[in-house]
PQR file of N, CA, C, O and H, with PARSE charges and radii, in Angstrom:
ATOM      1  N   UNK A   1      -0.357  -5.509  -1.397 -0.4000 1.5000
ATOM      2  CA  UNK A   1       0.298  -4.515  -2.239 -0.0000 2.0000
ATOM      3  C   UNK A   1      -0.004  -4.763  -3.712  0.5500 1.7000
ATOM      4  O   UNK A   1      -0.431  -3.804  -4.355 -0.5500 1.4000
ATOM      5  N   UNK A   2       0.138  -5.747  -4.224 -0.4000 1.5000
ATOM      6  CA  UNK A   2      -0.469  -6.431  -5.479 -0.0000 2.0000
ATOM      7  C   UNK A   2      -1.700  -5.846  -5.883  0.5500 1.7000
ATOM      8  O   UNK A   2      -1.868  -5.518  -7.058 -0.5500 1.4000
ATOM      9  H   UNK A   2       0.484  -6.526  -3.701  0.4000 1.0000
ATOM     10  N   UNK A   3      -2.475  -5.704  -5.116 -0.4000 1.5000
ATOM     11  CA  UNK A   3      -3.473  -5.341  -4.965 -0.0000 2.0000
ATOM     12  C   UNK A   3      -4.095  -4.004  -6.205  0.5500 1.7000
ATOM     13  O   UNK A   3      -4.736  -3.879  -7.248 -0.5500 1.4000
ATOM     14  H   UNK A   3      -2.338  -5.971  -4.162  0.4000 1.0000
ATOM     15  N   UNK A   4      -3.047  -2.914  -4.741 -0.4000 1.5000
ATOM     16  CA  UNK A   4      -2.976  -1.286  -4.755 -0.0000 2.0000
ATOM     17  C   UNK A   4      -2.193  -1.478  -6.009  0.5500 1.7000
ATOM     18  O   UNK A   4      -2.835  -0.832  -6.837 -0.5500 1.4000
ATOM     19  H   UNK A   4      -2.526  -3.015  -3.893  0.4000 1.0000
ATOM     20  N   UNK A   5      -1.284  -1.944  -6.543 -0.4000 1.5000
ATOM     21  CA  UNK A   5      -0.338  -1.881  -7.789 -0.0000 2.0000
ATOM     22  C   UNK A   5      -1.412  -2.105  -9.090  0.5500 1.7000
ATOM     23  O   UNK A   5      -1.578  -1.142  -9.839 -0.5500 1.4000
ATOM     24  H   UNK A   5      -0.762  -2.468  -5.870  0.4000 1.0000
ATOM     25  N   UNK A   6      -2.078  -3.261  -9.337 -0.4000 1.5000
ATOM     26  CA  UNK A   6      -3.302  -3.433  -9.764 -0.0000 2.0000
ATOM     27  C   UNK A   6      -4.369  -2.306 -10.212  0.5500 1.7000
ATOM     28  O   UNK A   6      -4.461  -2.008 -11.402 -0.5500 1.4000
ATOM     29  H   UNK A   6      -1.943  -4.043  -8.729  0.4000 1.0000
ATOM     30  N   UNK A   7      -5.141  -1.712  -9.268 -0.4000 1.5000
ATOM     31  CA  UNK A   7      -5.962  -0.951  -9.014 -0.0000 2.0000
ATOM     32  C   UNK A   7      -5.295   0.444  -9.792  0.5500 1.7000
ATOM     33  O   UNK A   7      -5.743   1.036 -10.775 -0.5500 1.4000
ATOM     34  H   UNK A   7      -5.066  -1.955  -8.300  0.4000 1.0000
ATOM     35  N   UNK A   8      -4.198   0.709  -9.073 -0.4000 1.5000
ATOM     36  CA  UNK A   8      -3.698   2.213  -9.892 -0.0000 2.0000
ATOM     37  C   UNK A   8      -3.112   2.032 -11.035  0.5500 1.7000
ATOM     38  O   UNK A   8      -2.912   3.092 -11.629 -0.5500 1.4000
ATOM     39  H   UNK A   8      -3.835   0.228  -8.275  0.4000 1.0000
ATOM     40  N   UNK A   9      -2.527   0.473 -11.930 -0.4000 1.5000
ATOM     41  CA  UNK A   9      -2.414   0.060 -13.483 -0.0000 2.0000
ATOM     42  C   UNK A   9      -4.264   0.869 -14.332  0.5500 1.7000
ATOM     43  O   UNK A   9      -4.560   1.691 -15.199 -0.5500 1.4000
ATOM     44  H   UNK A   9      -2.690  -0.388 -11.448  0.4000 1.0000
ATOM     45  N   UNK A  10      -4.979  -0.042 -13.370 -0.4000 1.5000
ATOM     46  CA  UNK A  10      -6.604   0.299 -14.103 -0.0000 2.0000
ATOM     47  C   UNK A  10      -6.552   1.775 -14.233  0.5500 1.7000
ATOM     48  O   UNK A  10      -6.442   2.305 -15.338 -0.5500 1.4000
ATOM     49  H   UNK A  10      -4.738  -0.710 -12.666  0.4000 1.0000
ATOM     50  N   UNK A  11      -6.624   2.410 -13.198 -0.4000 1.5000
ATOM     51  CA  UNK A  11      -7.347   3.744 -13.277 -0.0000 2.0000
ATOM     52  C   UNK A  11      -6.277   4.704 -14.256  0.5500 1.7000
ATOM     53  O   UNK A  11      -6.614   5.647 -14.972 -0.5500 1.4000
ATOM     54  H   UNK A  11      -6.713   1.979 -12.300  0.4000 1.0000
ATOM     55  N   UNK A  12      -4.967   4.190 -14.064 -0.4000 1.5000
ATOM     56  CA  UNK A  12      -3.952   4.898 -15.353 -0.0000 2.0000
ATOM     57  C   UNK A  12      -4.296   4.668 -16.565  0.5500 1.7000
ATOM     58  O   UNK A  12      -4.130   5.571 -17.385 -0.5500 1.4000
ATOM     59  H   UNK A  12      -4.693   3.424 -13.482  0.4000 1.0000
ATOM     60  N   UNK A  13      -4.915   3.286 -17.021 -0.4000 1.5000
ATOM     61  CA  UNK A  13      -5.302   3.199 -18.304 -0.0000 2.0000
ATOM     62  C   UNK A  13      -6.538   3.911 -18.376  0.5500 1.7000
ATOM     63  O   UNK A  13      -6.797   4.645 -19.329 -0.5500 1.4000
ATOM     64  H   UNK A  13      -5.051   2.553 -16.356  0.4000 1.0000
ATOM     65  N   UNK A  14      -7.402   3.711 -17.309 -0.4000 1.5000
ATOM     66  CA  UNK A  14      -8.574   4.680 -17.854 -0.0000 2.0000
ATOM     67  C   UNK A  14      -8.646   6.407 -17.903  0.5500 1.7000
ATOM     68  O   UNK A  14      -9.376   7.081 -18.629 -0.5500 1.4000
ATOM     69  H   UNK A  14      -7.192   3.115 -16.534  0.4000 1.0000
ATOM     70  N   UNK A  15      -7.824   6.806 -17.068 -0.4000 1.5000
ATOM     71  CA  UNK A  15      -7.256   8.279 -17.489 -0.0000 2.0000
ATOM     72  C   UNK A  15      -6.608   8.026 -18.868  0.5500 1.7000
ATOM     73  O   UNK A  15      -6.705   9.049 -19.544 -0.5500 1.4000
ATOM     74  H   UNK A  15      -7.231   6.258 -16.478  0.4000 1.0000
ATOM     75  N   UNK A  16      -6.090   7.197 -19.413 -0.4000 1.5000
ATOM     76  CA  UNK A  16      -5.177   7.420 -21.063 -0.0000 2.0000
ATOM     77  C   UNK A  16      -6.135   7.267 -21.876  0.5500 1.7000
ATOM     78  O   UNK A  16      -5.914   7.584 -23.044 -0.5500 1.4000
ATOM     79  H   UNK A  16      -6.012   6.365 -18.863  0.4000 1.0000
ATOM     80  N   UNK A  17      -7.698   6.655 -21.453 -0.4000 1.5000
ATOM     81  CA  UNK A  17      -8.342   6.826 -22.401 -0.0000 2.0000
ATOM     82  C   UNK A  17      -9.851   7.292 -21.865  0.5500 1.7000
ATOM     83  O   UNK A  17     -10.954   7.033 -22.346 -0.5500 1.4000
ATOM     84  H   UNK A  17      -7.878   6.397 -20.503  0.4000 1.0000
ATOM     85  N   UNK A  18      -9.596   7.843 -21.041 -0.4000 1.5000
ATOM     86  CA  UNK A  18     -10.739   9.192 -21.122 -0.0000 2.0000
ATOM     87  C   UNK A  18     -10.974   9.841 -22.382  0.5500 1.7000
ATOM     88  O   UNK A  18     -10.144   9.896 -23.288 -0.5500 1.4000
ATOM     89  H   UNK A  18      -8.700   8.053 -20.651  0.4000 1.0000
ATOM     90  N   UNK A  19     -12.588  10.524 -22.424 -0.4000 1.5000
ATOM     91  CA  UNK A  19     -13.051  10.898 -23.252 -0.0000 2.0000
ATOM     92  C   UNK A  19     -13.237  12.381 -23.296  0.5500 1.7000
ATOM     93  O   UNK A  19     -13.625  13.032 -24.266 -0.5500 1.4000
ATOM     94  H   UNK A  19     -13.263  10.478 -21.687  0.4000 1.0000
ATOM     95  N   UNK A  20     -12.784  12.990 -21.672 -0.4000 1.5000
ATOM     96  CA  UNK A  20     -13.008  14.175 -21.188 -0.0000 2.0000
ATOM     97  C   UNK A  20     -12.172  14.488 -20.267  0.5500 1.7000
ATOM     98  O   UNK A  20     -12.178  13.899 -19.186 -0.5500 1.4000
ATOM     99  H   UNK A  20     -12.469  12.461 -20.884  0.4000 1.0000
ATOM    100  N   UNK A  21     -11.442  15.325 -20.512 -0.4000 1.5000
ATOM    101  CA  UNK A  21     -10.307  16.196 -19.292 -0.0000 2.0000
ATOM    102  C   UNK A  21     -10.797  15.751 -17.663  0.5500 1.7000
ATOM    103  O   UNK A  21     -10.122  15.302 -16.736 -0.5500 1.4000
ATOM    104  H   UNK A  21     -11.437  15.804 -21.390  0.4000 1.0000
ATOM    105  N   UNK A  22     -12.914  16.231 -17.795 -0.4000 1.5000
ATOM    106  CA  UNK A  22     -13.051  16.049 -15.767 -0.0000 2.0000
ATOM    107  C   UNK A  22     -12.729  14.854 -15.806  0.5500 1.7000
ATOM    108  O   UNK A  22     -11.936  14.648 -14.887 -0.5500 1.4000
ATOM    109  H   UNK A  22     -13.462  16.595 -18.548  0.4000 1.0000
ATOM    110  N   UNK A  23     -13.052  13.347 -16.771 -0.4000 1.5000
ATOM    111  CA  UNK A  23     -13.217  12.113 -16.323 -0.0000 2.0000
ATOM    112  C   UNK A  23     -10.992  11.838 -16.707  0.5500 1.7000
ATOM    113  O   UNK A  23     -10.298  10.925 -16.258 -0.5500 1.4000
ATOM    114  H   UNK A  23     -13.696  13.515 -17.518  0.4000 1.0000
ATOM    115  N   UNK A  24     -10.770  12.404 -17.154 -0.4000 1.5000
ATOM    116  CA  UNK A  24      -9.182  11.461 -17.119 -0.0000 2.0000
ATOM    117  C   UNK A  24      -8.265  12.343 -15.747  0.5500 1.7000
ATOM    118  O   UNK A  24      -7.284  11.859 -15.182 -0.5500 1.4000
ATOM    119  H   UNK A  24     -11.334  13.146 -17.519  0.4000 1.0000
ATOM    120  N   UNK A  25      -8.913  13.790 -15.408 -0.4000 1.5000
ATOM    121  CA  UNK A  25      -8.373  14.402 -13.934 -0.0000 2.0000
ATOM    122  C   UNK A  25      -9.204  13.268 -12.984  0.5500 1.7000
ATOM    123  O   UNK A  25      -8.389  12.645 -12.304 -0.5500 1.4000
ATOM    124  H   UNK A  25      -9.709  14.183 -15.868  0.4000 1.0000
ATOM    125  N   UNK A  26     -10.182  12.959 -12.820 -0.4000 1.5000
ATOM    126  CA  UNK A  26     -10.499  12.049 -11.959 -0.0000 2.0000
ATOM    127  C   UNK A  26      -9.846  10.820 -11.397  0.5500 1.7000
ATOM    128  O   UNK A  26      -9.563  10.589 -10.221 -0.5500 1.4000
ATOM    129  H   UNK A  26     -10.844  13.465 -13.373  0.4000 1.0000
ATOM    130  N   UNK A  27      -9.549   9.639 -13.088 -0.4000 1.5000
ATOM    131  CA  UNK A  27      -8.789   8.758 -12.908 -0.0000 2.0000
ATOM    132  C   UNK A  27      -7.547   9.179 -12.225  0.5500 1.7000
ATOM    133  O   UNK A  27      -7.154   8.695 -11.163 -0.5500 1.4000
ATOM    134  H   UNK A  27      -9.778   9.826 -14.043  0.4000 1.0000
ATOM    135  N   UNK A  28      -6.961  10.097 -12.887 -0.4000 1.5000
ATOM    136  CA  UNK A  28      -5.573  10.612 -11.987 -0.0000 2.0000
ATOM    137  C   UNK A  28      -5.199  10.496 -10.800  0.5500 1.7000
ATOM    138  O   UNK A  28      -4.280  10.011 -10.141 -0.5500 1.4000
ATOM    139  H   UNK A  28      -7.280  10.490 -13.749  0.4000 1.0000
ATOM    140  N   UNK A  29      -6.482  11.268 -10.641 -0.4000 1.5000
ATOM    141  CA  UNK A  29      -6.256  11.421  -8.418 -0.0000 2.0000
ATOM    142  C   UNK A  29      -6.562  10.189  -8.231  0.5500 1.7000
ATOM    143  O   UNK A  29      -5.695   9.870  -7.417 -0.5500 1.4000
ATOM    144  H   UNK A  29      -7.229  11.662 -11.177  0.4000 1.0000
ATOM    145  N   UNK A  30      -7.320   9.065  -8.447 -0.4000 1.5000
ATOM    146  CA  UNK A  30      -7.767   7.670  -7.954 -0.0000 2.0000
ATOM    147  C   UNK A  30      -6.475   6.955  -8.124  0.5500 1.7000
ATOM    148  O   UNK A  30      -6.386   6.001  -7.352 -0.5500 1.4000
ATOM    149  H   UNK A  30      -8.025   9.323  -9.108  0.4000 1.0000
ATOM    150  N   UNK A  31      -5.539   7.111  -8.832 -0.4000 1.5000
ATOM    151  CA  UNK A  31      -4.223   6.841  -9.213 -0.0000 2.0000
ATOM    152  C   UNK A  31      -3.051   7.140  -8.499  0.5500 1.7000
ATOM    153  O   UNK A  31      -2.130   6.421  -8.110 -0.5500 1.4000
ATOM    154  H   UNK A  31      -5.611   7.887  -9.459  0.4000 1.0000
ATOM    155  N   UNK A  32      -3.237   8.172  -8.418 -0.4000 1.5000
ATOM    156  CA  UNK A  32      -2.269   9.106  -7.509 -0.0000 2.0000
ATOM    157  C   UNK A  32      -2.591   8.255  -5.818  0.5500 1.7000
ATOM    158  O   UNK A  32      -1.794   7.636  -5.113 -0.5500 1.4000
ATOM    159  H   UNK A  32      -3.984   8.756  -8.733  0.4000 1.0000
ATOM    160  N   UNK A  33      -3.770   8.492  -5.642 -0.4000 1.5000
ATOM    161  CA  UNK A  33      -4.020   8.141  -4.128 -0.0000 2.0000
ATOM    162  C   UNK A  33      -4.102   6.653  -4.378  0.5500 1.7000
ATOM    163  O   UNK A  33      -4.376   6.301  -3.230 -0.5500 1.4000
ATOM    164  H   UNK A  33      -4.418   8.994  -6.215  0.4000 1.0000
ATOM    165  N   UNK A  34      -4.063   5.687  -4.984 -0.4000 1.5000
ATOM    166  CA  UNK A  34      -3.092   4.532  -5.016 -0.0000 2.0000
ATOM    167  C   UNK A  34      -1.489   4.500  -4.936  0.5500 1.7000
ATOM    168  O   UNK A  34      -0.810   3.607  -4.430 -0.5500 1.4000
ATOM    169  H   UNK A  34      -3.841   5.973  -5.916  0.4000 1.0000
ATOM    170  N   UNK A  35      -1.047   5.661  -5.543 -0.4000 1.5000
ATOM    171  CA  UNK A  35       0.344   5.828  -5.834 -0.0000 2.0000
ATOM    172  C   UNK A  35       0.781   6.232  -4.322  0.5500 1.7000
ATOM    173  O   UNK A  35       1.865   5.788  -3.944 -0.5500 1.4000
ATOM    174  H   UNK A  35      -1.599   6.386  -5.955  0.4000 1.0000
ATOM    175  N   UNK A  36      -0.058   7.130  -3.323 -0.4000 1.5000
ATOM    176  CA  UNK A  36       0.473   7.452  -2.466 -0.0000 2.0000
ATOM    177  C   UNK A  36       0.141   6.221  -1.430  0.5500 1.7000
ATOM    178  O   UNK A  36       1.115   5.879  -0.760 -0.5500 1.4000
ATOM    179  H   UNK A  36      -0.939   7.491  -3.630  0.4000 1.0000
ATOM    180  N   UNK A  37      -0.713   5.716  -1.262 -0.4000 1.5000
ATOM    181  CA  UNK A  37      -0.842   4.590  -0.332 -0.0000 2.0000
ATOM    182  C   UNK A  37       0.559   3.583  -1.037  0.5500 1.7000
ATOM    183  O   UNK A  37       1.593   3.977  -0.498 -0.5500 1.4000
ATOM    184  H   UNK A  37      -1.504   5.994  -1.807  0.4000 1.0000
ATOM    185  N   UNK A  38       0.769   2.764  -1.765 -0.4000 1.5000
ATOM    186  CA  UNK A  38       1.715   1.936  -2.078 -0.0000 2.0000
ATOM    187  C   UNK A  38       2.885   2.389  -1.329  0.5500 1.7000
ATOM    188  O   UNK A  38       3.481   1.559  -0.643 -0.5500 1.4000
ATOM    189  H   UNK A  38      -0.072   2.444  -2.202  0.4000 1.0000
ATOM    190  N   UNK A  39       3.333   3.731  -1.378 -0.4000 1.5000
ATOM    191  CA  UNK A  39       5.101   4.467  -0.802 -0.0000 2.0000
ATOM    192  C   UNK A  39       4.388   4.525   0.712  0.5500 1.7000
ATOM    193  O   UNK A  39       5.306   4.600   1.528 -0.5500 1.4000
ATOM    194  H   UNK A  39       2.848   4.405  -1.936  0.4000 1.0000
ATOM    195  N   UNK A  40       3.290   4.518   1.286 -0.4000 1.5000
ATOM    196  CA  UNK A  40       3.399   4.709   2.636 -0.0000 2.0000
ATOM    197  C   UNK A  40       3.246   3.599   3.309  0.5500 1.7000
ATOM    198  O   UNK A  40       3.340   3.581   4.537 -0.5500 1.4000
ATOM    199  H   UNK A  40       2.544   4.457   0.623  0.4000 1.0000
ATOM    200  N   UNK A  41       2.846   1.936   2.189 -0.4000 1.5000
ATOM    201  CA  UNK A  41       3.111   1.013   3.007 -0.0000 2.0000
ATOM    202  C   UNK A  41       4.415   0.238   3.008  0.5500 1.7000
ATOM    203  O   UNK A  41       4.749  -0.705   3.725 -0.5500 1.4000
ATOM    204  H   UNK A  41       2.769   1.950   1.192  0.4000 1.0000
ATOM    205  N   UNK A  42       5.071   0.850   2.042 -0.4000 1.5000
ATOM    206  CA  UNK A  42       6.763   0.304   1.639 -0.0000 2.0000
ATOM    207  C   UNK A  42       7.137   1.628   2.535  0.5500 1.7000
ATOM    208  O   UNK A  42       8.037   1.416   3.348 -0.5500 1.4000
ATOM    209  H   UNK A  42       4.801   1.616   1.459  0.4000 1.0000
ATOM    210  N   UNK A  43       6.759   2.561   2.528 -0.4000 1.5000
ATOM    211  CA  UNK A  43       7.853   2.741   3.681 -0.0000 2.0000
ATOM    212  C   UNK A  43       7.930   2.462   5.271  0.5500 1.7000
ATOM    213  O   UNK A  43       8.838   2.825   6.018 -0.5500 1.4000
ATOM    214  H   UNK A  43       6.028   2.733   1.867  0.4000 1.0000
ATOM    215  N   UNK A  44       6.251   1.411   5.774 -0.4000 1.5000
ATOM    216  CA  UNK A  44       6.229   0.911   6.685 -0.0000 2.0000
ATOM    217  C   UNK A  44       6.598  -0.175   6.275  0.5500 1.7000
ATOM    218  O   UNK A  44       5.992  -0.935   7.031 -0.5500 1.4000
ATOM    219  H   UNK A  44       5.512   1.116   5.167  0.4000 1.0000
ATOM    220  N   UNK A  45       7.200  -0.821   5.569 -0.4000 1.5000
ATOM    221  CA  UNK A  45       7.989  -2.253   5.863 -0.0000 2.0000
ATOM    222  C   UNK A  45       9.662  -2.340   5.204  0.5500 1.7000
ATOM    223  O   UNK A  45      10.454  -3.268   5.366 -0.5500 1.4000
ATOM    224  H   UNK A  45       7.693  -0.204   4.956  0.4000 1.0000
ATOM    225  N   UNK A  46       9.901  -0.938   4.353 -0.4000 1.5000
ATOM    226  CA  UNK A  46      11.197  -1.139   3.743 -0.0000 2.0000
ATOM    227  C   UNK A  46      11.636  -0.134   4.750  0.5500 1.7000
ATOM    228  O   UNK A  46      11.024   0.913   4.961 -0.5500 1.4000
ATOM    229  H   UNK A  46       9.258  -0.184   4.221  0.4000 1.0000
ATOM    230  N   UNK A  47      13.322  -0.697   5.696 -0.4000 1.5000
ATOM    231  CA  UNK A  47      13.989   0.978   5.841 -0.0000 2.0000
ATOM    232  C   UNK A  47      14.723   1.350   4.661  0.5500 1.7000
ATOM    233  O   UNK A  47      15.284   0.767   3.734 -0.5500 1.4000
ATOM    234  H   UNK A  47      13.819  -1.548   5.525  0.4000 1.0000
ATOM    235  N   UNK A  48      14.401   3.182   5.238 -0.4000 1.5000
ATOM    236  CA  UNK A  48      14.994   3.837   4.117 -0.0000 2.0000
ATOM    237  C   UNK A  48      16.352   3.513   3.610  0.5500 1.7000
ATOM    238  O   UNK A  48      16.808   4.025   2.587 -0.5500 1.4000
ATOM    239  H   UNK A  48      13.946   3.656   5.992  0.4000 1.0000
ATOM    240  N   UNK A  49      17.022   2.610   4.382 -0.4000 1.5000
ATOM    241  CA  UNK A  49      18.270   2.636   4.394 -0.0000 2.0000
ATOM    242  C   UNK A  49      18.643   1.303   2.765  0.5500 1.7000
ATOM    243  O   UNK A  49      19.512   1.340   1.893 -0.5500 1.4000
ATOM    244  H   UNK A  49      16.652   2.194   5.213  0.4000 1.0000
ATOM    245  N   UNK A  50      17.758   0.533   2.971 -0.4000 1.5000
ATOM    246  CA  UNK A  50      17.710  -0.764   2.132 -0.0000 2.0000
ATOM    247  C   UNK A  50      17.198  -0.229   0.576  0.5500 1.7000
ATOM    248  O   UNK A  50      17.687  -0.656  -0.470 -0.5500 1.4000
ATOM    249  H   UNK A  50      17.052   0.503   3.679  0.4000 1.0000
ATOM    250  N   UNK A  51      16.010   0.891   0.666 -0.4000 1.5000
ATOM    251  CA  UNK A  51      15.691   1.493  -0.892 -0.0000 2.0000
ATOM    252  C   UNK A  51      16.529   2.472  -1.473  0.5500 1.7000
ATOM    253  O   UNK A  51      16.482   2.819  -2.653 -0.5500 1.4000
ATOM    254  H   UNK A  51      15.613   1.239   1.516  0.4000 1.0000
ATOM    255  N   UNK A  52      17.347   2.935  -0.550 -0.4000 1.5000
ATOM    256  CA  UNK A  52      18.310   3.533  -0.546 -0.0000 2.0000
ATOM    257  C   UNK A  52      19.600   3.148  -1.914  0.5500 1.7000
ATOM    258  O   UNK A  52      20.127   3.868  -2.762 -0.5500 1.4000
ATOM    259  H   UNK A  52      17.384   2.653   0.409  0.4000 1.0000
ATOM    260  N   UNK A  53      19.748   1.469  -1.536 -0.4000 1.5000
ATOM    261  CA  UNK A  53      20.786   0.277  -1.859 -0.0000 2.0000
ATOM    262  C   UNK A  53      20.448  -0.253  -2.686  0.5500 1.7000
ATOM    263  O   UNK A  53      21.027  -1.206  -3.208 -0.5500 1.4000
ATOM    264  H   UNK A  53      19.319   0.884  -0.847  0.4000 1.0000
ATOM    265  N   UNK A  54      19.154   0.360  -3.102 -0.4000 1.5000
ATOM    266  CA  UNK A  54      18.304  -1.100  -4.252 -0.0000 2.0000
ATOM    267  C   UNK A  54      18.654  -0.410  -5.058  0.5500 1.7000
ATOM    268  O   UNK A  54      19.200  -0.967  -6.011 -0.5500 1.4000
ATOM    269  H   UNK A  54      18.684   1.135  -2.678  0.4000 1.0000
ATOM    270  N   UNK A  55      18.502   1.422  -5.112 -0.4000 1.5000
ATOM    271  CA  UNK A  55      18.044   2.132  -6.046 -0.0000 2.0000
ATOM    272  C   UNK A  55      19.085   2.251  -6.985  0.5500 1.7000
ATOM    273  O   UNK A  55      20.158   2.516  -6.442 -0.5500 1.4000
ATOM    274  H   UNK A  55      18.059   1.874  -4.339  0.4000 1.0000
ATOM    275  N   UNK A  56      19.152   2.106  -8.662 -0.4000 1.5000
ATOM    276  CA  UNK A  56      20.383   2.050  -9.646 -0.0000 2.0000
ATOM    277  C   UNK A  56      21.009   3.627  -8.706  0.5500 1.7000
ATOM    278  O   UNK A  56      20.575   4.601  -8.092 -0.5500 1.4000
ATOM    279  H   UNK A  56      18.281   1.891  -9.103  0.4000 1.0000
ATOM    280  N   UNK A  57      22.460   2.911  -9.204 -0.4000 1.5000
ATOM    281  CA  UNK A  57      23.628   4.009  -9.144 -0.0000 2.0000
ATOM    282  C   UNK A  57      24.139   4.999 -10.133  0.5500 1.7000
ATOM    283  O   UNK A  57      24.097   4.326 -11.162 -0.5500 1.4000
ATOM    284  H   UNK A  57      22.813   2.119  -9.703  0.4000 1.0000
ATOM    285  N   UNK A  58      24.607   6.201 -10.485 -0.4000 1.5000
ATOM    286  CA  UNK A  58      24.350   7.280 -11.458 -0.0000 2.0000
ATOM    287  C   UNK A  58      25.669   6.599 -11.668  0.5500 1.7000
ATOM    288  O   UNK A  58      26.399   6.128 -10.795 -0.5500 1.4000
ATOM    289  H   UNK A  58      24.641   6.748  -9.648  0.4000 1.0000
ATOM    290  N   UNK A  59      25.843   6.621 -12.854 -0.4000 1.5000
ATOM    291  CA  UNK A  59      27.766   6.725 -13.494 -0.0000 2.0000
ATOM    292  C   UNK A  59      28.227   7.827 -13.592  0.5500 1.7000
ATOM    293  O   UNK A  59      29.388   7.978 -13.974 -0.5500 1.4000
ATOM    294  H   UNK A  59      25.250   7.003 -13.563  0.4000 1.0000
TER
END
């Protein structure tokens, strides 16, 4: 997981400093599809019930 957390830090900084809209939409999705792998392997090892409990409470 370290990993995937890693990998989609990089490609966010390199979308913030793209030089061109196609190249910082690119980084995005490479980001994004890090972003979506990370929630689909926490949600194969967290139950929903526990992120549920972690997550701050509204006042």
């Amino acid at each position: 997981m370290n990993d995937l957390y890693s990998r989609q830090q990089v490609e966010l900084m390199r979308a913030a400093e793209a030089e061109t809209l196609e190249v910082r939409e690119e980084h995005q999705e490479l980001a994004d599809g890090y972003g979506r792998e990370i929630k689909r392997q926490r949600d194969l090892f967290v139950p929903y019930t526990m992120r549920r409990e972690a997550a701050p409470q509204a006042k």
